[in-house]
Z-matrix of the N, CA and C atoms (Angstrom, degrees):
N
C 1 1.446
C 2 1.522 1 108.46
N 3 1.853 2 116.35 1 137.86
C 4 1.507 3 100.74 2 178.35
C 5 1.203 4 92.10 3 -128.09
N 6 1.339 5 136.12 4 146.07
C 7 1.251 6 137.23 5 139.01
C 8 1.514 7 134.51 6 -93.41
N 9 1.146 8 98.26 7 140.45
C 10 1.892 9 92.51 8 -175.27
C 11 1.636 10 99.85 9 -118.31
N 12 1.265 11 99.81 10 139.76
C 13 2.062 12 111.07 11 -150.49
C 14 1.663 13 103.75 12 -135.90
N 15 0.930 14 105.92 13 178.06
C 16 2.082 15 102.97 14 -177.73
C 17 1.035 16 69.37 15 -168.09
N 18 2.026 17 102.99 16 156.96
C 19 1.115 18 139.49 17 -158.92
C 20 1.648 19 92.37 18 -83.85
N 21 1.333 20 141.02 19 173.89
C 22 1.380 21 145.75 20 158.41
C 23 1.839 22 104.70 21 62.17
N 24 1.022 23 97.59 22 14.06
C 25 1.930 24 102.54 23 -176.68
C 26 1.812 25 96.48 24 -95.01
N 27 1.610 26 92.26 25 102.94
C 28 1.995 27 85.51 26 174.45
C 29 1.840 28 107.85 27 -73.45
N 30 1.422 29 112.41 28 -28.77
C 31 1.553 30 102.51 29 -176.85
C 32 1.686 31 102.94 30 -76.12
N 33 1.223 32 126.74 31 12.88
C 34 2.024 33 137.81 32 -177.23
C 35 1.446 34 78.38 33 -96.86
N 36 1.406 35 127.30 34 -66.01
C 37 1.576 36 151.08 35 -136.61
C 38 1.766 37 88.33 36 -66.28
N 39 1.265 38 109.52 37 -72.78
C 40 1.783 39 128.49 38 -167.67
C 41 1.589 40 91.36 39 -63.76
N 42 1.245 41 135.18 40 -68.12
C 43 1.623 42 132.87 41 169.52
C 44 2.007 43 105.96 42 -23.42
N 45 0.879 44 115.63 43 -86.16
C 46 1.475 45 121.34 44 161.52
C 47 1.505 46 117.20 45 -15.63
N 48 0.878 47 111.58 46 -66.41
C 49 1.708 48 128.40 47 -161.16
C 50 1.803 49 92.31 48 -75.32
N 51 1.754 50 116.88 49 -51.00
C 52 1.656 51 108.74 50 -176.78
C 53 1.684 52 109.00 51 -69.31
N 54 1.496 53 118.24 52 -20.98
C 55 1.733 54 131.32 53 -170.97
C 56 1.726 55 88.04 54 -80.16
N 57 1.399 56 143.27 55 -49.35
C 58 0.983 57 150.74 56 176.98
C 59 1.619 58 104.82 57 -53.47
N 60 1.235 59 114.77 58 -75.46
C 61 1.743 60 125.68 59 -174.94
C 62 1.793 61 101.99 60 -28.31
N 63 1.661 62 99.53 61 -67.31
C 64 1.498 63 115.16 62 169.97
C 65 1.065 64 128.76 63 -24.94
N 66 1.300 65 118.47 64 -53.39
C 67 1.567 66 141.55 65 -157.51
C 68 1.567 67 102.57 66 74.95
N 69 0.925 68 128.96 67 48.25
C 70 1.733 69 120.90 68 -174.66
C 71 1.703 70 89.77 69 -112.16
N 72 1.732 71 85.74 70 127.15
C 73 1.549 72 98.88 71 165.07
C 74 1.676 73 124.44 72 -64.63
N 75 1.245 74 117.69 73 159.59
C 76 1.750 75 103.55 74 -171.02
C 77 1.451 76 81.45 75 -153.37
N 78 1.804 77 109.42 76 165.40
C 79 1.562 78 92.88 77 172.81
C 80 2.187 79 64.63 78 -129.83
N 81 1.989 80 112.09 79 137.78
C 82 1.072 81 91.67 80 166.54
C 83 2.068 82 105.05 81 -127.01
N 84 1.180 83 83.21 82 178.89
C 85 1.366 84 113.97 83 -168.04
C 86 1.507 85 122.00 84 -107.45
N 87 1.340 86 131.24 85 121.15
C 88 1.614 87 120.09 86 -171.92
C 89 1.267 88 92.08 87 -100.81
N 90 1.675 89 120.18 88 128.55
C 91 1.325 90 126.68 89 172.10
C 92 1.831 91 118.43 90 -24.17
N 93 1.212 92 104.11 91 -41.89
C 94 1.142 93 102.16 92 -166.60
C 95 1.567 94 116.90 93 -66.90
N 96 1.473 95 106.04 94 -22.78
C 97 1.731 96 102.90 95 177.35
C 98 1.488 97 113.78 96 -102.65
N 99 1.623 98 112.98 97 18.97
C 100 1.604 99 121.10 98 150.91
C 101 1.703 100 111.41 99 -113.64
N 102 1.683 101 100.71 100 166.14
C 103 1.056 102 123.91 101 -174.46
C 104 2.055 103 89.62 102 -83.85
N 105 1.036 104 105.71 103 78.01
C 106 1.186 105 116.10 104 159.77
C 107 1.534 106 120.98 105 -35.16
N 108 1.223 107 113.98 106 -78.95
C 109 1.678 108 122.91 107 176.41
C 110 1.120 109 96.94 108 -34.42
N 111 1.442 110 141.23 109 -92.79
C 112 1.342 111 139.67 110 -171.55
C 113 1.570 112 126.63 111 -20.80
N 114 1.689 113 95.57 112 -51.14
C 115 1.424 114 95.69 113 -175.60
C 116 1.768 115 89.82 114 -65.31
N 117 0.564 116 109.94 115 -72.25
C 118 1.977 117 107.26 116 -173.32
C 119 1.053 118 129.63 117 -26.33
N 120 1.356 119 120.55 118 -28.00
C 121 1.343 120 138.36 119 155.12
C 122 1.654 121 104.68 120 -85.01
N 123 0.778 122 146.68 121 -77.93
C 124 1.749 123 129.83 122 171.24
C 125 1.258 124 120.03 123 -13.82
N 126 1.136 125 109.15 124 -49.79
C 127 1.757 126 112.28 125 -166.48
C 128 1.569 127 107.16 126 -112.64
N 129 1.040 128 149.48 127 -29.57
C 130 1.360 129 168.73 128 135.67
C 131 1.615 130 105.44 129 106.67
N 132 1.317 131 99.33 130 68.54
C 133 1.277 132 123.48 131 -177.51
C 134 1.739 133 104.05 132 -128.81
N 135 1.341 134 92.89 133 126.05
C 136 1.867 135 98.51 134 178.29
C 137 1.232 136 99.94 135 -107.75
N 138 1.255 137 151.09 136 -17.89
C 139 1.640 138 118.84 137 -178.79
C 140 1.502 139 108.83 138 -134.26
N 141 1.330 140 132.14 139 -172.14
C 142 1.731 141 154.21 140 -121.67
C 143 1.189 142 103.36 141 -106.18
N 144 0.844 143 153.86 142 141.55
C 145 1.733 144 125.99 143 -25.79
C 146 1.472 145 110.23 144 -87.88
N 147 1.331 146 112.17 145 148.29
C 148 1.281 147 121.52 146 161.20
C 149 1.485 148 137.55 147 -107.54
N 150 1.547 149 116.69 148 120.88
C 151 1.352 150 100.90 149 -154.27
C 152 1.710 151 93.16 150 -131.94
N 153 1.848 152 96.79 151 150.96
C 154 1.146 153 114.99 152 -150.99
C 155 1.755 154 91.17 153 -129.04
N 156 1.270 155 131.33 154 136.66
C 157 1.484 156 131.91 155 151.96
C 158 1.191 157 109.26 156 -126.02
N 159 1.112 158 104.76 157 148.01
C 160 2.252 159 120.75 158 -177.24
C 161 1.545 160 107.03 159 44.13
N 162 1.370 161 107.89 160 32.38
C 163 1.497 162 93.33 161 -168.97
C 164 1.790 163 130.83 162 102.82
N 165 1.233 164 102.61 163 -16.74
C 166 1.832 165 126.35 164 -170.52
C 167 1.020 166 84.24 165 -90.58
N 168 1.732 167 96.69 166 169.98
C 169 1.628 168 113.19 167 179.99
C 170 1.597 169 78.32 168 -125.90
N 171 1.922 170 108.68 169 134.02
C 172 1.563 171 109.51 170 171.46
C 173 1.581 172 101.56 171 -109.01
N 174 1.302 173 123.61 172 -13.26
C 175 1.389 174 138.46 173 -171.61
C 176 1.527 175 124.69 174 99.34
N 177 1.592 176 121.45 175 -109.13
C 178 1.500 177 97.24 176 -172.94
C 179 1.405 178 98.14 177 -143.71
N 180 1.263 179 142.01 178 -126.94
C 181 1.156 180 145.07 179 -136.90
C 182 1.766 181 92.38 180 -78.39
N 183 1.126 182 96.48 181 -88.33
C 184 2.116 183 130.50 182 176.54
C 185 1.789 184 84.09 183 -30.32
N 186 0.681 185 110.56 184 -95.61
C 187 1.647 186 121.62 185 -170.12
C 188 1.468 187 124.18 186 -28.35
N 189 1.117 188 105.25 187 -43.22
C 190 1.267 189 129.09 188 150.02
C 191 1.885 190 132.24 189 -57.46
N 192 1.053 191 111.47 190 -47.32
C 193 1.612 192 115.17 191 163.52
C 194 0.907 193 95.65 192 -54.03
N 195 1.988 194 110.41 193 -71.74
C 196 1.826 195 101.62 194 -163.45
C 197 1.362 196 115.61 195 -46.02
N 198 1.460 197 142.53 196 -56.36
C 199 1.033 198 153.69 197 -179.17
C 200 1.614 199 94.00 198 -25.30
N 201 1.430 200 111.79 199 -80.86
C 202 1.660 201 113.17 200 -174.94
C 203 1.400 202 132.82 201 -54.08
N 204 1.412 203 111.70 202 -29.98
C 205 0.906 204 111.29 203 151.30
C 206 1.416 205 141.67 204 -70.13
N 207 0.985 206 105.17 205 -15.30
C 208 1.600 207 121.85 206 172.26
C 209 1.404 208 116.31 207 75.69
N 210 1.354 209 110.40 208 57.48
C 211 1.834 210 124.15 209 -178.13
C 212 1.045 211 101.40 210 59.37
């Protein structure tokens, strides 16, 4: 699992803190040492955090719970 996060992002902040609660490993990423634009255009997602498993794009915070939780 990777996440890509920016500093002052509370849905990066709450993402973190529910990946923590979990115990789920993450490897993450601060926007600034990705090609940001790209990913945004790849996945067509405009805002914080972005989260990736096996390679997929699942999206960001919201999208992500649901995902784990399983609807």
């Amino acid at each position: 699992m990777v996440v890509i996060a920016k500093d002052g992002c509370i849905y990066c902040d709450m993402l973190k803190e529910f990946l923590f609660q979990q115990n789920t490993p993450y490897k993450l990423y601060d926007s600034i040492d990705v090609d940001i634009e790209a990913i945004k255009r790849e996945t067509g997602h405009k805002t914080y955090p972005f989260v990736f498993i096996d390679g997929g794009f699942v999206g960001g915070f919201q999208e992500y719970t649901t995902y784990n939780i399983g609807f």
